[in-house]
C-alpha positions as CSV (number, residue, x, y, z in Angstrom):
1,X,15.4,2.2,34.8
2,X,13.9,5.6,34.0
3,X,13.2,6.9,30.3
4,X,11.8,10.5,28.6
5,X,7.9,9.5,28.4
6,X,5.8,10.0,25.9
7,X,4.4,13.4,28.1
8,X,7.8,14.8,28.0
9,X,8.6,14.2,24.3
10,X,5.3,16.1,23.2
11,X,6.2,18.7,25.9
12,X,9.8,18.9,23.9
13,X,8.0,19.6,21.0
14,X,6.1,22.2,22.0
15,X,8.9,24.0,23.5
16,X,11.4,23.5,20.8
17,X,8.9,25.1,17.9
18,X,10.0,27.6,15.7
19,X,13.6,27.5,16.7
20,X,15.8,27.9,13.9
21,X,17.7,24.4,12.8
22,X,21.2,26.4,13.4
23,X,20.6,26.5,17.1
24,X,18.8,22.9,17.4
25,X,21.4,21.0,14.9
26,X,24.6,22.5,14.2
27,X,25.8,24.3,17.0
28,X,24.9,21.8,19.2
29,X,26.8,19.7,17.2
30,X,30.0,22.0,16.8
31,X,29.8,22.1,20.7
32,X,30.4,18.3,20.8
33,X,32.7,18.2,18.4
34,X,35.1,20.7,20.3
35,X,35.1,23.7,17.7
36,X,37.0,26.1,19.8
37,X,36.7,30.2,20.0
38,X,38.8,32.7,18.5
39,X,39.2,36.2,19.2
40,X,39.6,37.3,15.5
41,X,40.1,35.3,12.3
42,X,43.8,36.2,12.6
43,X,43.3,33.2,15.8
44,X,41.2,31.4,14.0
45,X,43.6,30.7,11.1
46,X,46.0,29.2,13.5
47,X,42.9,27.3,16.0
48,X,39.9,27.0,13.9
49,X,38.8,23.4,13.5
50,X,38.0,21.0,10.3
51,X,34.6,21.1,10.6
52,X,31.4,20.4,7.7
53,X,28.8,17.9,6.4
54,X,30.7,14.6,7.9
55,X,30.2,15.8,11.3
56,X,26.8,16.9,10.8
57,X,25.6,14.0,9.0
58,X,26.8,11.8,11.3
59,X,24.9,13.9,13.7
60,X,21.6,13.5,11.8
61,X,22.4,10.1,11.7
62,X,22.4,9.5,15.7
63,X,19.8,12.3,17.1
64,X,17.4,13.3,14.0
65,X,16.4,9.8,11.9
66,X,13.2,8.8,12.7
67,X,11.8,5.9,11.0
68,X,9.0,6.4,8.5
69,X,9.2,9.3,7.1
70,X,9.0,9.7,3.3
71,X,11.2,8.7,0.5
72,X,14.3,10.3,0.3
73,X,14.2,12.6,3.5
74,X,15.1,10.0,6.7
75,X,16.1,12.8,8.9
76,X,13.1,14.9,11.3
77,X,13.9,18.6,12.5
78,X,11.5,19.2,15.6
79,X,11.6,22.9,15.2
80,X,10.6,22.9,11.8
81,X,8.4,19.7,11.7
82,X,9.8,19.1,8.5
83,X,11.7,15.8,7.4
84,X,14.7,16.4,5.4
85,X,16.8,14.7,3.0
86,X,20.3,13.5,2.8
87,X,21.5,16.3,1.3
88,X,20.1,18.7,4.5
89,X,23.6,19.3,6.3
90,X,25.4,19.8,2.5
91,X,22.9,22.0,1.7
92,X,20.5,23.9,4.2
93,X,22.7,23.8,7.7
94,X,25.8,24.6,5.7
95,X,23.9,27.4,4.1
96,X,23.1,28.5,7.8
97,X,26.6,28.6,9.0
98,X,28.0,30.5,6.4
99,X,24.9,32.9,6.3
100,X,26.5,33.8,10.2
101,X,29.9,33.4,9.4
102,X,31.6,36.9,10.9
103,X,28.7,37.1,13.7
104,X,28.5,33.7,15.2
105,X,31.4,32.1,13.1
106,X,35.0,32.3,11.8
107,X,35.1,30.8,8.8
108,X,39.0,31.3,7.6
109,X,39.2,28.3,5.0
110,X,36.8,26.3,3.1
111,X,37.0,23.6,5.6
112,X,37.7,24.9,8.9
113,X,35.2,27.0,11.5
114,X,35.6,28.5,15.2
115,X,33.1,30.5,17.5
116,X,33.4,34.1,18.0
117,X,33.4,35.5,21.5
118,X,30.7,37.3,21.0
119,X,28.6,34.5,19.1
120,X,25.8,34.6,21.6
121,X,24.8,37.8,22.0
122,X,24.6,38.2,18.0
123,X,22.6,35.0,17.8
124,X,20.5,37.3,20.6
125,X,20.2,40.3,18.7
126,X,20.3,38.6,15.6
127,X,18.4,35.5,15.3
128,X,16.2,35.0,18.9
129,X,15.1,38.7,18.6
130,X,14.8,39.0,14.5
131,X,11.6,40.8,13.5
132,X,9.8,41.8,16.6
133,X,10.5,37.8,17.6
134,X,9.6,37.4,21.5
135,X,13.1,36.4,22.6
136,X,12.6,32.8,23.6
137,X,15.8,30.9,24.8
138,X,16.5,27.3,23.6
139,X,15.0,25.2,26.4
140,X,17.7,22.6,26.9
141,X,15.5,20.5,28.5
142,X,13.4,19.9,25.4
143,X,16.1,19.4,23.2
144,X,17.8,16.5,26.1
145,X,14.2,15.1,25.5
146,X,14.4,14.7,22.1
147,X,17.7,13.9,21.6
148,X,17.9,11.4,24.0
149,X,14.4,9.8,24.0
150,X,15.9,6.1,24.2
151,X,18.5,6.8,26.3
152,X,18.1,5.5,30.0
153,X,18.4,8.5,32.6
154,X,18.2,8.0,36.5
155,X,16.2,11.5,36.8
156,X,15.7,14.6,35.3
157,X,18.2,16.4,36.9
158,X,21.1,14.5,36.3
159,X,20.3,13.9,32.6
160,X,20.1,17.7,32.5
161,X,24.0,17.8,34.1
162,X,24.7,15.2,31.7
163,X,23.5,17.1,29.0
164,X,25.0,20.2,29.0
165,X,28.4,18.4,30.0
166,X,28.5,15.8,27.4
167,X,27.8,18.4,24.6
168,X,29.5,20.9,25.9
169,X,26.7,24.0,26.0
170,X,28.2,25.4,29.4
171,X,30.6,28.0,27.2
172,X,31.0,31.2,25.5
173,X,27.6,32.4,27.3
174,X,25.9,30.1,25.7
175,X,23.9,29.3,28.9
176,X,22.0,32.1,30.1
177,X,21.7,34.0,26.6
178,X,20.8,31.0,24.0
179,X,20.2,28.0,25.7
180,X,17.9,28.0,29.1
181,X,19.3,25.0,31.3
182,X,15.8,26.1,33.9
183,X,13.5,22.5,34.0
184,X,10.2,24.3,34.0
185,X,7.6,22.2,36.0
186,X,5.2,21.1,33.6
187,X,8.5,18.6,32.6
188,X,8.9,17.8,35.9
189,X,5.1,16.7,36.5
190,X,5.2,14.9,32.9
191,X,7.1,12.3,34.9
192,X,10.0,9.6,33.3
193,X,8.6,6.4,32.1
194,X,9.8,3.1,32.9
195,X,10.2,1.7,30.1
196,X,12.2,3.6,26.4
197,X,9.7,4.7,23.6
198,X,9.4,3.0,21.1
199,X,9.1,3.7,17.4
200,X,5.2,3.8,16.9
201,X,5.0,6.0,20.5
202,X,7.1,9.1,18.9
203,X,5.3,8.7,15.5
204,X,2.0,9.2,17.3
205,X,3.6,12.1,19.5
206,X,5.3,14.0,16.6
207,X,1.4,13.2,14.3
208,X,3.7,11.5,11.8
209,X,2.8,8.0,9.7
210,X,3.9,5.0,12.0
211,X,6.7,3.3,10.9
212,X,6.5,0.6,8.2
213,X,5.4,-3.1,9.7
214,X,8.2,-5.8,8.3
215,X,8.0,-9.1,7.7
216,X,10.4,-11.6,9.2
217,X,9.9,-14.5,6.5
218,X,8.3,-14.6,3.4
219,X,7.8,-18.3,3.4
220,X,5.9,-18.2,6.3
221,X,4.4,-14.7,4.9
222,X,3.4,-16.7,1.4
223,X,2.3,-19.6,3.9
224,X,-0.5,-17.2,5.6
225,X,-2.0,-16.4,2.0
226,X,-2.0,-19.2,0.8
227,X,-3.8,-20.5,4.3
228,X,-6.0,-17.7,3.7
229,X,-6.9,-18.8,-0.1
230,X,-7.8,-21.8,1.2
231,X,-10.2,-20.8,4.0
232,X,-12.2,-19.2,1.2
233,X,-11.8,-22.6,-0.9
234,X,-10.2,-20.8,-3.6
235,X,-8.3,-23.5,-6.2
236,X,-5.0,-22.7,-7.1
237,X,-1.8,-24.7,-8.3
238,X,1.2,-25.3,-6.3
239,X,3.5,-22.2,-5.9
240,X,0.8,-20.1,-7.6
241,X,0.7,-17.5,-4.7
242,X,4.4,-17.8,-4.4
243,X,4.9,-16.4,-7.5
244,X,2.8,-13.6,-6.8
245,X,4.7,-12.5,-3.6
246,X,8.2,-12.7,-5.7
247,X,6.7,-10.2,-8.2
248,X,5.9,-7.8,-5.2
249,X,9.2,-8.1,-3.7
250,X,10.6,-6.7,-6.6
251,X,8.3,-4.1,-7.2
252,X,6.4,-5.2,-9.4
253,X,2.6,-4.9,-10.4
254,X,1.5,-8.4,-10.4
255,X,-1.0,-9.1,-13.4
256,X,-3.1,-12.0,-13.7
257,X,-4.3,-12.8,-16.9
258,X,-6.8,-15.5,-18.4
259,X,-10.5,-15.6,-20.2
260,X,-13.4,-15.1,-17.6
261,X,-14.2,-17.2,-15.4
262,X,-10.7,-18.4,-14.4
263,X,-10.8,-16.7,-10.9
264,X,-8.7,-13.7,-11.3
265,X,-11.0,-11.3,-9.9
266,X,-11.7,-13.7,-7.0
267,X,-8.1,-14.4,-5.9
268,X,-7.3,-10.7,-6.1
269,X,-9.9,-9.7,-4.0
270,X,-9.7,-12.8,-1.9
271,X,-5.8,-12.7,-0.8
272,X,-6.6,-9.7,1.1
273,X,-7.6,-11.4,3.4
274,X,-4.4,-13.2,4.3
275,X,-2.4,-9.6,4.0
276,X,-5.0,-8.5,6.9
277,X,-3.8,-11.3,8.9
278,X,-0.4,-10.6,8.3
279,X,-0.4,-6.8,8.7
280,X,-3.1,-6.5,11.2
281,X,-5.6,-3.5,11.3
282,X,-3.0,-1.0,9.8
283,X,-3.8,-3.1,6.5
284,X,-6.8,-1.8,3.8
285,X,-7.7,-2.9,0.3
286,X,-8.9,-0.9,-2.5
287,X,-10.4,-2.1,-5.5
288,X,-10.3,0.0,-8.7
289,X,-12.4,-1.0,-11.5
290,X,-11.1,0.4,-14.7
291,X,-13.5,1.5,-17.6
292,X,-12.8,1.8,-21.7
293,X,-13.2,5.5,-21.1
294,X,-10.8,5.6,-17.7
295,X,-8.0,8.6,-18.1
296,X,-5.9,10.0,-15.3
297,X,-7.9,12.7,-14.2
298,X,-10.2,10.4,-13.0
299,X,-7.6,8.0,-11.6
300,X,-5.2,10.2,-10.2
301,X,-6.8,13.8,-9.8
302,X,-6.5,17.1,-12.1
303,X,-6.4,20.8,-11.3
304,X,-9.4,22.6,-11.0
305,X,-10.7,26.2,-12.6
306,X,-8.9,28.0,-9.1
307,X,-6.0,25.9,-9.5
308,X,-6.6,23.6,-6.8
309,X,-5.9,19.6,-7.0
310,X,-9.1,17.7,-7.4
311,X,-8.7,13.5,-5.8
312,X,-9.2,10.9,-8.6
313,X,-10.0,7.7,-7.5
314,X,-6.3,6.7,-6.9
315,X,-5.7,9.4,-5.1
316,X,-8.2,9.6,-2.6
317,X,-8.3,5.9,-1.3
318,X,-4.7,5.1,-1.7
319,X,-2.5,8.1,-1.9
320,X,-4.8,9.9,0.9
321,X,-5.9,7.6,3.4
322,X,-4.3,5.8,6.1
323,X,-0.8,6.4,7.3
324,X,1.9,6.7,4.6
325,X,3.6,3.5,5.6
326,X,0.4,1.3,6.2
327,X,0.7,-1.8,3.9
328,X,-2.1,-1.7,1.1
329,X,-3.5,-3.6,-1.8
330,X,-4.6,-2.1,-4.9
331,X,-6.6,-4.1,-6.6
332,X,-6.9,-3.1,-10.8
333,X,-10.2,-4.9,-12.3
334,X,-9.7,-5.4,-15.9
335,X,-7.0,-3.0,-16.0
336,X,-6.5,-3.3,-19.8
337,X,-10.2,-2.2,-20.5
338,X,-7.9,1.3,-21.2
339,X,-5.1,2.5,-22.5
340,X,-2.7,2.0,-19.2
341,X,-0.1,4.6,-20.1
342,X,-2.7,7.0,-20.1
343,X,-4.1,7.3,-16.9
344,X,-1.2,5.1,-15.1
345,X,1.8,6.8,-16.3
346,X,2.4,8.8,-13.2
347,X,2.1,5.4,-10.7
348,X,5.0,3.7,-13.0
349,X,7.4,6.9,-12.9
350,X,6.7,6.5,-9.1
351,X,7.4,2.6,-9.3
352,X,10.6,3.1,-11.1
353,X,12.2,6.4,-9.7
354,X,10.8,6.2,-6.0
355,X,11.0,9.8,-5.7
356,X,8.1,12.0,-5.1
357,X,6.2,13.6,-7.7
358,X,4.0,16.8,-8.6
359,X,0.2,16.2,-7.7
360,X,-1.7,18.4,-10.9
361,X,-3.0,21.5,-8.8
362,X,-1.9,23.2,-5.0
363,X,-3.5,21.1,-2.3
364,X,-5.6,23.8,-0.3
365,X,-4.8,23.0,3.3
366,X,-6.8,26.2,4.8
367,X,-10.3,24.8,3.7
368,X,-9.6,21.3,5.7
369,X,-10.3,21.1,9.6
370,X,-7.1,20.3,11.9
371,X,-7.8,16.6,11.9
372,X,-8.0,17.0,7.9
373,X,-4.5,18.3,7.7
374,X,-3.3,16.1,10.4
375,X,-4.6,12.8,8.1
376,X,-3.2,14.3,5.0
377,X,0.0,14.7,6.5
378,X,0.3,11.3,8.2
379,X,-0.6,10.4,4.4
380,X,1.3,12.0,2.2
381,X,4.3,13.7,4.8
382,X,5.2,16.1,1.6
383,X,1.6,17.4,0.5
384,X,2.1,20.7,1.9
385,X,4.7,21.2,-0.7
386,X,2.2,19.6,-3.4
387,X,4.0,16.6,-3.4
388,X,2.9,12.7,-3.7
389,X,5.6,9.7,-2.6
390,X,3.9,5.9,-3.5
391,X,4.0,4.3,-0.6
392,X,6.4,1.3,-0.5
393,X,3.8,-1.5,0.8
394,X,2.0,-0.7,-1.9
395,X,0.9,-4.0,-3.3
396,X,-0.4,-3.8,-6.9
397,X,-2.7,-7.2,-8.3
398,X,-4.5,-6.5,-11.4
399,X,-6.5,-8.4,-13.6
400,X,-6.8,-8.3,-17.4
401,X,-8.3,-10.1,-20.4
402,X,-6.0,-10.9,-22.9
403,X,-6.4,-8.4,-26.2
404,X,-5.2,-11.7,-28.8
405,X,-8.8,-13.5,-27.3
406,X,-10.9,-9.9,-27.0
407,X,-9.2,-7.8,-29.3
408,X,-12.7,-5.4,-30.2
409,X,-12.9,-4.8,-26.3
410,X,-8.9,-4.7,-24.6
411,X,-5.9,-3.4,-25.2
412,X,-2.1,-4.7,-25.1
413,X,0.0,-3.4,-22.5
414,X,3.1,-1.3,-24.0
415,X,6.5,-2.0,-23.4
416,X,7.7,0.2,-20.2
417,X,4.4,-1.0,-18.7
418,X,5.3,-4.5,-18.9
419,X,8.9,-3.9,-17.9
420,X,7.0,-3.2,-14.2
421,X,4.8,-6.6,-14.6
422,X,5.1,-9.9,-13.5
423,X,2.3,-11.5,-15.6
424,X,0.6,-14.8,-14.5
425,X,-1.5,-16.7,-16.7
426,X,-4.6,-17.8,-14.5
427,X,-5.0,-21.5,-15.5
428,X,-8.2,-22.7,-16.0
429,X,-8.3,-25.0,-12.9
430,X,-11.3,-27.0,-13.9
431,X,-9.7,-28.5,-17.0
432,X,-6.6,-29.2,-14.4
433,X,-8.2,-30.9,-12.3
434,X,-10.3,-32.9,-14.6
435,X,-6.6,-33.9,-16.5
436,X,-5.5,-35.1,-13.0
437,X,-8.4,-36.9,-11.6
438,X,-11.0,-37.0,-14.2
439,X,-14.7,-37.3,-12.6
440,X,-12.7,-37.1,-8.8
441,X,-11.4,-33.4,-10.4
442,X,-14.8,-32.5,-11.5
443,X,-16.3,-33.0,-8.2
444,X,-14.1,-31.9,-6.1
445,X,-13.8,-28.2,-8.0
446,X,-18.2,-28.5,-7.7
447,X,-17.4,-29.2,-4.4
448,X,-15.4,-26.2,-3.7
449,X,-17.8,-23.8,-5.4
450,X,-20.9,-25.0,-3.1
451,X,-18.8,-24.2,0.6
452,X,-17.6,-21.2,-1.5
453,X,-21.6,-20.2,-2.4
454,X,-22.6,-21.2,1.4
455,X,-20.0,-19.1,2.9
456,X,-20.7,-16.3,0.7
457,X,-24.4,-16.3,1.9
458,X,-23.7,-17.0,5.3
459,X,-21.1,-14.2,5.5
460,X,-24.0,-11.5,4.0
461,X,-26.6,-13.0,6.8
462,X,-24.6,-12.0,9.4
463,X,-23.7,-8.7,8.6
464,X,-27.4,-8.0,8.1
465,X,-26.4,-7.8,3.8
466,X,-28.6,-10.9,2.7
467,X,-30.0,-10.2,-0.2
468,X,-34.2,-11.1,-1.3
469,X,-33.0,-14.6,-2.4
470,X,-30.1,-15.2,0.5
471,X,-33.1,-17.4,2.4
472,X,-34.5,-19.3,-0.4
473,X,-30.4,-19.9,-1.1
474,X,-29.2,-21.0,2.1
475,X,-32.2,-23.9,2.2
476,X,-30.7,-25.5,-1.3
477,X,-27.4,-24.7,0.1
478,X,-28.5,-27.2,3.4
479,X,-30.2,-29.8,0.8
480,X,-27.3,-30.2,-1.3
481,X,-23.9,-29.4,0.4
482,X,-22.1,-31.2,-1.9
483,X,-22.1,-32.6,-5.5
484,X,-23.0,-36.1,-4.1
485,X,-26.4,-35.0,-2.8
486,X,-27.6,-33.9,-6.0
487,X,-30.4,-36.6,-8.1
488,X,-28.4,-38.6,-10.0
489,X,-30.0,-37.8,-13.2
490,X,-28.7,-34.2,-12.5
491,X,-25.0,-35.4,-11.5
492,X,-24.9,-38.1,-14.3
493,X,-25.8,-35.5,-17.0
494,X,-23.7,-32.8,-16.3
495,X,-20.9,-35.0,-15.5
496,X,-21.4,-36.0,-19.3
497,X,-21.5,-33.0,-20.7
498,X,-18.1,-31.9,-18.5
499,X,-16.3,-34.8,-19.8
500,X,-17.2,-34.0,-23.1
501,X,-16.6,-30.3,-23.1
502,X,-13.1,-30.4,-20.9
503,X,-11.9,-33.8,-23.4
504,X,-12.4,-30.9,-26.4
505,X,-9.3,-29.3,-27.5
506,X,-10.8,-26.3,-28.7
507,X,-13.2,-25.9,-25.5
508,X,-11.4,-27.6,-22.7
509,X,-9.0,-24.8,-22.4
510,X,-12.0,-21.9,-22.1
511,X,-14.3,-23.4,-20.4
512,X,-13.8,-22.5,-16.8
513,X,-14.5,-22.8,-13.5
514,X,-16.8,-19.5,-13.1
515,X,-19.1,-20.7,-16.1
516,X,-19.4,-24.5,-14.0
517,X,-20.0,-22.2,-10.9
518,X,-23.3,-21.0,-12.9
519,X,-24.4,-23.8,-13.8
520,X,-24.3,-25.8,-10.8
521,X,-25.7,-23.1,-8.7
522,X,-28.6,-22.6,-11.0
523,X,-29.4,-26.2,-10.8
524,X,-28.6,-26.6,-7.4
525,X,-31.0,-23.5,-6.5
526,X,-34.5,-25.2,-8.9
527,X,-36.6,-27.1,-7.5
528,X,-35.9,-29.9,-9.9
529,X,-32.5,-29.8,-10.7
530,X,-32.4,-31.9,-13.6
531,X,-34.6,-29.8,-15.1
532,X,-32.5,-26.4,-14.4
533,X,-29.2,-28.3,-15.8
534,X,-31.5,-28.8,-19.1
535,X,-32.3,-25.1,-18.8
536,X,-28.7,-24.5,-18.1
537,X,-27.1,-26.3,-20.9
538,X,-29.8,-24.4,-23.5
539,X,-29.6,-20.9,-21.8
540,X,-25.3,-20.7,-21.1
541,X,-23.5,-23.8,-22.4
542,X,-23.5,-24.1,-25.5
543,X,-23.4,-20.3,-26.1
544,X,-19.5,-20.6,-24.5
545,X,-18.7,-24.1,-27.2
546,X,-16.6,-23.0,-30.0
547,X,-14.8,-24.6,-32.6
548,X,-16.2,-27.8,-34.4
549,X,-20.2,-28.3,-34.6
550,X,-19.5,-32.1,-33.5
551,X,-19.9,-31.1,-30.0
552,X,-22.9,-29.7,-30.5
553,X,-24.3,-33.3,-31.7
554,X,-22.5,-35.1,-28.4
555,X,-24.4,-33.0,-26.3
556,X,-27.8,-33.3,-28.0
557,X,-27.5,-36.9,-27.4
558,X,-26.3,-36.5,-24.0
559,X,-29.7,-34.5,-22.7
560,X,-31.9,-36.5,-25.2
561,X,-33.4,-37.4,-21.6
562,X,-33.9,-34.0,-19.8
563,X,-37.0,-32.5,-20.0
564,X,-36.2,-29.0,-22.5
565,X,-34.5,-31.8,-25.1
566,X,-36.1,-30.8,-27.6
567,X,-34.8,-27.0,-26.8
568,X,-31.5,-28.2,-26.5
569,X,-31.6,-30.2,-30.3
570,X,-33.2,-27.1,-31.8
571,X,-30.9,-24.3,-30.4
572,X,-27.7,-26.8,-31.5
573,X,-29.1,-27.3,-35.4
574,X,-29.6,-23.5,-35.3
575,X,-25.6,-23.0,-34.2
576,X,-24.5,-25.7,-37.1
577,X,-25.3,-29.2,-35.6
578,X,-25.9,-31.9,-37.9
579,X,-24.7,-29.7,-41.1
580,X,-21.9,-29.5,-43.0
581,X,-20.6,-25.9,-41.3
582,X,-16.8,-26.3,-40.1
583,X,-17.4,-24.0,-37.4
584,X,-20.1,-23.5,-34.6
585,X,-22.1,-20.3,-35.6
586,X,-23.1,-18.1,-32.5
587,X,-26.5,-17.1,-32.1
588,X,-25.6,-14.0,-30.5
């Protein structure tokens, strides 16, 4: 079995450059579909043929639809190296036929078209000579290559037989004054493959985006994430990551909300992982950390003093990089630190309409070396015509603070924002676990957190990132890889002081995960770790303990034994212990 090889189909697309779609699309495609000749229009009342966007369409349809191209415009012209829309044989090639009709066509009724004898030589004169042109004739060749760039051929010679028989170019003069049916030699010499291209070969011979990579089941799809999450030791409830993956199937931006602490930054920088394993390298993540003064010029882009689009953030690692249909992750770090509808509007209009919109400013391409304008075409297909699409494996996971707990420092999210959420609450997965398995929960989430810590350092050491402390780290790391190997003095008293804080109703709920990660580490990094926890407990617990000032007394008497007791008594009497105050005063 011989196919058109990747050689030949760049070849083709060299030769057929330029060439105006009329001679590439539509007459080809009245040829096939029989439209006859008629001497006059007089003969073509009584002969002409119903002939119009159907035919063409369908046409598109089987030569001219690549995959991948940008939203809205499925079809690719390889004279023009332009993709077009739908609309493209209603609109442009019908335009083209009638712009001709009484030199290459009769047109007698709205529906119905013939050839004129003479059709050729006009498109000569008129179209392959227009302008000083250097009269180039259709090379037939190039257009069997493109056309039929799947289809098995036995050699090039009888495909080119096939060709011209099967659509019918061997009429009207067609073939020697429009069409050339010559094979020059360098298609010869560019040789048949043995095997039919496949989608990613012409995307990378026509410099488009590859097409899109698919997923065959999302069970097995939300398996590999959640495999992932797990590899990093990351905690999560049942279904947790399922629920994310529904809210990207529907579009959604996937928000995870909860008080610090709970994880949400760590699982939305941590689940790339598992989309890297399930994309491969065509894959990236961005991360995007929002500020209170964030607006879109600096997320998107704005147009400059000479009128020219200057990249935001947005822009320039998501909309600009990569290949239009790579599957990426946008991370949005405390997304509600701004007002969203302010810098994100445009991102949601692309959500909800899927149609391309206006970047702010002309994109200069004449500044940008060939490979520039290559990349930013392979990213954004329409930015020569200042255009933006959001890719469709764009998977948004951002993370927010809720404004009802940190209403001086967030904002709530308005109502067409949420209607493109799917909002998680991040549980607080220490105070689960604890409810489940009491001092078995406990230990098993400090567990977690020291192979999380040793991983962490590990991974930096071998990259050549460790940091001043990594060394000092990685030896407490070895001494105590797990909760068990701690002094019991340490693990009895902060076991204590756990049981009471996650048994309080006002504090269980807020005191997560990320504030027992400090702790332990800190304790598990001193040299006397019972000592640290005492530090600990004086220098971050009790500044997170909220609600009733009876806590405060519980956990005087519960480090009446560590060696900074005293610390701990007088920082707790100073926030309201032992007094008659309702409510623990904050020192700071």
């Amino acid at each position: 079995m011989s196919f058109v090889s990747r050689e030949m189909l760049r070849l083709a697309i060299q030769a057929l450059d330029d060439f105006t779609p009329l001679l590439v699309v539509s007459l080809p495609c009245m040829l096939a579909d029989s439209v006859s000749t008629a001497k006059n229009i007089a003969e073509a009342r009584k002969n002409a043929k119903p002939f119009g966007v159907t035919e063409e369409t369908a046409w598109l349809d089987l030569y001219f639809r690549v995959p991948g191209g940008p939203p809205g415009k499925p079809y690719y012209i390889p004279s023009t190296r332009q993709w077009v829309s739908e609309e493209y044989s209603g609109k442009t090639l019908q335009r083209l036929r009638k712009d001709r009709d009484g030199w290459v066509f009769h047109h007698p009724d709205a529906k119905r078209w013939a050839l004129r004898p003479d059709a050729a030589q006009n498109v000569v004169d008129k179209v392959l000579k227009e302008k000083g042109k250097t009269y180039r004739k259709v090379p037939l060749v190039a257009l069997l290559a493109w056309m039929w760039r799947k289809k098995e051929i036995s050699s090039l010679d009888s495909a080119m037989r096939n060709f011209i028989g099967e659509i019918g170019f061997n009429r009207d003069d067609l073939i020697p004054l429009v069409y050339s049916d010559e094979v020059p030699a360098s298609f010869k010499d560019a040789g048949l493959a043995d095997a039919p291209l496949n989608d990613d070969d012409i995307a990378e011979v026509l410099g488009i985006a590859l097409p899109p990579r698919t997923i065959d089941s999302i069970d097995a799809f939300t398996e590999t994430l959640e495999n992932s999450l797990r590899a990093k030791h990351f905690i999560a409830p049942e279904g947790f990551v399922q629920r994310i993956v529904s809210g990207w199937l529907i579009g959604d931006i996937v928000v995870l909300v909860g008080p610090p602490g709970t994880g949400k930054t760590f699982l939305a920088t941590s689940i790339g992982a598992g989309l890297m394993k399930a994309f491969g390298e065509r894959f990236f993540q961005i991360s995007i950390e929002v500020s209170a003064d964030y607006d879109i010029g600096q997320f998107l882009g704005y147009e400059n003093l000479a009128g020219e689009f200057t990249a935001g953030r947005f822009a320039r690692e998501v909309l600009l990089s990569g290949d239009f249909n790579d599957p990426r992750l946008v991370v949005l770090d405390e997304w509600n630190l701004a007002q969203i509808d302010n810098y994100f509007a445009p991102v949601l209009s692309a959500i909800e309409s899927h149609l391309p919109l206006r970047f702010p400013g002309r994109v200069d391409f004449s500044s940008r070396s060939e490979d520039e304008r290559k990349q930013l075409l392979r990213a954004q297909p329409l930015v020569k015509d200042g255009q933006w699409a959001l890719p469709e494996s764009t998977f948004f996971l951002a993370t927010c603070n809720s404004w009802v707990d940190e209403p001086d420092t967030r904002l709530p999210l308005s109502g067409p924002v949420k209607r493109r959420c799917t909002i998680l609450t991040m549980p607080n997965v220490l105070l689960v676990r604890y409810n489940e398995k009491k001092d078995a929960g406990i230990i098993e989430v400090c567990d977690t957190l020291i192979r999380q810590e040793a991983d962490t350092v590990r991974a930096r050491r071998a990259l050549g990132q460790a940091s001043a402390f990594d060394l000092s780290r990685e030896a407490s790391l070895n001494t105590y890889p797990q909760f068990s190997a701690l002094p019991e003095e340490a693990r009895t008293k902060l076991l204590q002081t756990l049981r009471k804080i996650l048994d309080d109703a006002a504090n269980g709920p807020v005191f997560t995960v990320g504030i027992l990660r400090d702790v332990l580490l800190a304790t598990i990094f001193a040299n006397d770790p019972a000592a640290a926890l005492g530090r600990q407990i004086a220098d971050k617990v009790l500044h997170q303990l909220q609600g009733s000032p009876d806590i405060l007394n519980s956990i005087v008497q519960i480090t009446k034994d560590l060696p900074n007791a005293a610390e701990i008594e007088a920082l707790a009497k100073r926030m309201g212990a032992a007094s008659s105050e309702r409510r623990i005063r904050p020192v700071v």
